[in-house]
N, C-alpha and C positions, 0 to 999 in steps of 0.2 A: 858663370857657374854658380849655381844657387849653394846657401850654407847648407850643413846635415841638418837642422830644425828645419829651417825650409823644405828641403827633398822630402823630409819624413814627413812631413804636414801634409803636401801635396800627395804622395803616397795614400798615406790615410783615407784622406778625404773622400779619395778615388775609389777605397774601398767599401765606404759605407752602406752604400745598395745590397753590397755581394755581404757584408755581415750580417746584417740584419733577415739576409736570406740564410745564411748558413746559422744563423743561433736559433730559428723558427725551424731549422731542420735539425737542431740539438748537436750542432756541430761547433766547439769551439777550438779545434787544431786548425790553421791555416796559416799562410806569410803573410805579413804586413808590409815588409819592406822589400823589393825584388832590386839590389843592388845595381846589378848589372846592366839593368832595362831604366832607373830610378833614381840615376845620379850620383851613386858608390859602387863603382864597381867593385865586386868581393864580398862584399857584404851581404849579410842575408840577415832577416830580422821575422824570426816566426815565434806562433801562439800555439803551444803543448798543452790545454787547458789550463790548469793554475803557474806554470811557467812562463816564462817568456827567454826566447831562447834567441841569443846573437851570437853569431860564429860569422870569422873575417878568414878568407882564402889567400888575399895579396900579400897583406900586411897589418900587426896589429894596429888594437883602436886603440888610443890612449882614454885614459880617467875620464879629461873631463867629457868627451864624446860617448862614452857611456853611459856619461849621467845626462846627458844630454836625449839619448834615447829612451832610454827608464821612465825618463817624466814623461816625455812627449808620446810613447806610447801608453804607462797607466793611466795620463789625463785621456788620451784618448778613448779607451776601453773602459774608463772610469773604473779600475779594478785594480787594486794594488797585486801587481803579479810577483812571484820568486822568480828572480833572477839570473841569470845564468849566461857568461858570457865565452865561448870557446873560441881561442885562438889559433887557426887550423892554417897558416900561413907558414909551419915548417912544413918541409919535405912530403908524400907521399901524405898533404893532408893530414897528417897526423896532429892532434889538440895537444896545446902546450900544458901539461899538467904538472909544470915546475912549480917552485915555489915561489918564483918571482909571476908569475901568471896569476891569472886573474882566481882569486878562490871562491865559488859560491859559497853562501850561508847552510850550515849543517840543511837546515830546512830544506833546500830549494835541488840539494840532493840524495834528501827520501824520494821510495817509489811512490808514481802520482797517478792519476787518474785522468785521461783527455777521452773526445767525445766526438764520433763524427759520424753523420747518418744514422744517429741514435744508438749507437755501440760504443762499447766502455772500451778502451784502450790502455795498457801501459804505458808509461810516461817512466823515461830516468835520462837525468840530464847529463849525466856520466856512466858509463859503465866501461865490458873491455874492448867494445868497440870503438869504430869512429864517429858514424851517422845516427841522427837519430831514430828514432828505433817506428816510427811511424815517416814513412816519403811523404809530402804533401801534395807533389804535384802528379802523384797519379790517383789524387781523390774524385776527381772526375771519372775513371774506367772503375774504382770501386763503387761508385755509385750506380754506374753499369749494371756491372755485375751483380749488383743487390736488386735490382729490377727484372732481370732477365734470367734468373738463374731456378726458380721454380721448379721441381721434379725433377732438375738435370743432374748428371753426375759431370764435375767439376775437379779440373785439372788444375793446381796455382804451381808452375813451372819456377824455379828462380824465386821463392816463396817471401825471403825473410823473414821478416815476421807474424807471415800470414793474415796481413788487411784483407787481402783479397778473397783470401778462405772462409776469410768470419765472415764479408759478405755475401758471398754465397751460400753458406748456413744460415745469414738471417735471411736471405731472399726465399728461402726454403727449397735449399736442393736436395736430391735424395740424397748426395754423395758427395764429399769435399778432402779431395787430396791434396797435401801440402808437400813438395818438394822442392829441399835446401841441403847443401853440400855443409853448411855450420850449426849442429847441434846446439849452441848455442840462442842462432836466432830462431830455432824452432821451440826450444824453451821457452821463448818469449812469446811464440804463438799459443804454446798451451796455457801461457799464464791469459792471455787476450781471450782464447776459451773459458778459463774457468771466469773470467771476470764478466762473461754473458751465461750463464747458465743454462738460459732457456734455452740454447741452440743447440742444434745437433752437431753430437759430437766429429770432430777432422779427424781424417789418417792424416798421419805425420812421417814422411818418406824420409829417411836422413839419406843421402846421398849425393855424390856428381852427378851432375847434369846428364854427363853424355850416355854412360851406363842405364840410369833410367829411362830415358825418353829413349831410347834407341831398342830396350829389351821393350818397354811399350809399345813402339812402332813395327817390331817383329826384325828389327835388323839385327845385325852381329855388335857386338861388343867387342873393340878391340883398342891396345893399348898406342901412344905416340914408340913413334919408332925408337926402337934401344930403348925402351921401359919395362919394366916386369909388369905384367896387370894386376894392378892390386886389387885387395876383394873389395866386394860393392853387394849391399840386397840384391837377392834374386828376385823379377815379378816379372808374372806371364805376360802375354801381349795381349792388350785391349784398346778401344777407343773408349772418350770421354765425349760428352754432349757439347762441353764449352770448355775452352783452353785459354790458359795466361801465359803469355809466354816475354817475361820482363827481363832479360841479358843484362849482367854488368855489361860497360865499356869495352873491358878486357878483363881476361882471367886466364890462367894454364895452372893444367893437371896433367895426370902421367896420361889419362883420356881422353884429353886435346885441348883444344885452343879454341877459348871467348872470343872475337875478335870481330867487332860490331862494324868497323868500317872496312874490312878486306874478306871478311865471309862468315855474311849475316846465312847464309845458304846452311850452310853444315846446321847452324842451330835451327833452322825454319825447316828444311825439310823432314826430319822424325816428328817436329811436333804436329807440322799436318797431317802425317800419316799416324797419330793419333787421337786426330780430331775427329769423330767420326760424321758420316754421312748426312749432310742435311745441319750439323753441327755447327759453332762458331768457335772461330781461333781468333784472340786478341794479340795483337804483336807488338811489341813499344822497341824503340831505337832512342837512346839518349842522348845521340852524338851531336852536337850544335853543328857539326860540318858538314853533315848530310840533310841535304834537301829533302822535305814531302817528297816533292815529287822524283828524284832521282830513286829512292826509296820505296815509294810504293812499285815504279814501275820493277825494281830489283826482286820485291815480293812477290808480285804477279808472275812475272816472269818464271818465277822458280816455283810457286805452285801449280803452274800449268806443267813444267817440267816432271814433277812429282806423279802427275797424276791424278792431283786432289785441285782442279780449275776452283778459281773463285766465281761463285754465281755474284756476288752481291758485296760491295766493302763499303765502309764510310768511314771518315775520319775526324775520332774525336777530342777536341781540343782540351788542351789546361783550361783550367778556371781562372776566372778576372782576376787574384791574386798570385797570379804566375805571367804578370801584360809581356809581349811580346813586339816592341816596336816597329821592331825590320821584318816579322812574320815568321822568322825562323827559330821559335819556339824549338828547346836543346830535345824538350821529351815530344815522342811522334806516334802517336796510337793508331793505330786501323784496328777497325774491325770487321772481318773477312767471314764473309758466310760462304762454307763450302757444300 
């Protein structure tokens, strides 16, 4: 078993082709260290522009392993970065924000500035979330969508913070909807709006999943059994040119049930029938236990079911700082032309 300087060295190393391509595309958010695949498992070691952000899932790291990473990635990036180390190995993922926990530097917990495909991003290495507030590993389908999304009207399902929305306003679409059930990280989209200015302006949907995509798709809206339906935005029924459609794991509301490994169905079918004609629907599944292929054939299957056949799909991969040894990469994108 190789030391953490070693694993992180070789890591590195490995990455260098793919940074030097990501800093010529003015992108400096990405992972450097992919624990799990990299010789720590738990560990994750990613670049937020001027941060450097370590969060440990198992168990925490001690002192001197953190000074151990610090150097070995600022010598690498030859960039003295703010520091930031979160220990997310309680419960439900939750970061230890005790006192005995790791404290960053005032600094390193102002709002910052990260950068990717030439967009400005906010950056906060704490807030009252848990995750950070940009995903890295669905920078590959935002990169997509910033190529492909020209005159389209654009749906970002499952939004958070809205990467995907801003890239389809810088890819110049006519229309950019942003739908999330937390107010909160739709605020953080309109700060990632105001921090591009040139781009056309997002709608910002605050709502549950099921209510919107379901009154979009023209179906009933209706509540989990024994639940009062609580209120939700009214919006008429339309299709959009190009659809995101990124599911937690899991999640329940009084609406129904996220539930990525026992029915991905419920959430896939309104959003095809919101995808319109001739349109593309992007679909991701996060679950490390589901195969590609068990997966696609579950999507196909159900958009044929629908109504809405797929003429055309492909499937697009994480980028080099997301390596995937065994092939079973946790995040799984298609892209389905209907």
């Amino acid at each position: 078993m190789p030391s953490l300087d070693q694993a992180l060295r070789a890591a590195f190393e490995s990455r260098r082709p793919l940074l030097e391509e990501l800093h010529q595309q003015d992108t400096d958010c990405y992972r450097l260290f992919h624990g799990s695949q990299e010789g720590a498992a738990g560990l994750t070691i990613d670049r937020y522009g001027p941060q450097l952000m370590v969060q440990s899932f198992h168990q925490p790291v001690d002192a001197p392993s953190l000074q151990i990473i610090q150097d070995a990635a600022c010598e690498f990036l030859g960039a003295p970065l703010q520091f930031v180390y979160n220990d997310r190995s309680q419960s439900n993922s939750r970061i230890d924000r005790s006192a005995a926990g790791h404290q960053p530097d005032d600094a390193a917990l102002e709002d910052q500035i990260g950068h990717e495909w030439g967009l400005r991003y906010r950056v906060r290495a704490r807030h009252s979330g848990q995750d950070p507030l940009l995903f890295l590993d669905l920078r590959n389908a935002r990169g997509w969508v910033k190529r492909h999304s020209a005159g389209k009207s654009v749906l970002n399902l499952f939004s958070y913070t809205c990467g995907v929305g801003l890239c389809a306003a810088a890819g110049g679409a006519a229309e950019v909807w942003n739908v999330d059930f937390a107010e909160r990280n739709l605020a953080v989209g309109r700060e990632n709006g105001e921090l591009n200015p040139s781009l056309l302006p997002m709608h910002f949907v605050h709502s549950d999943y099921f209510p919107a995509i379901r009154q979009l798709a023209g179906l009933p809206v209706s509540a989990r059994r024994g639940r009062t339906l609580p209120a939700y935005p009214r919006l008429a029924q339309r299709q959009f040119d190009l659809v995101l459609l990124d599911p937690p794991a899991w999640a329940r509301s009084a609406f129904g049930t996220v539930d990525l490994l026992r029915d991905y169905q419920s959430l896939l079918k309104p959003a095809l029938l919101a995808t319109a004609e001739g349109g593309v629907l992007i679909c991701c599944n996060n679950l490390a236990k589901v195969s590609m292929e068990d997966w696609r054939t579950q999507v196909l299957r159900c958009a044929e079911k629908a109504g809405r056949p797929v003429r055309e799909w492909q499937v697009l991969a994480p980028a080099a700082d997301f390596p995937s040894l065994d092939g079973l990469a946790p995040l799984k994108t298609l892209i389905l032309r209907l």
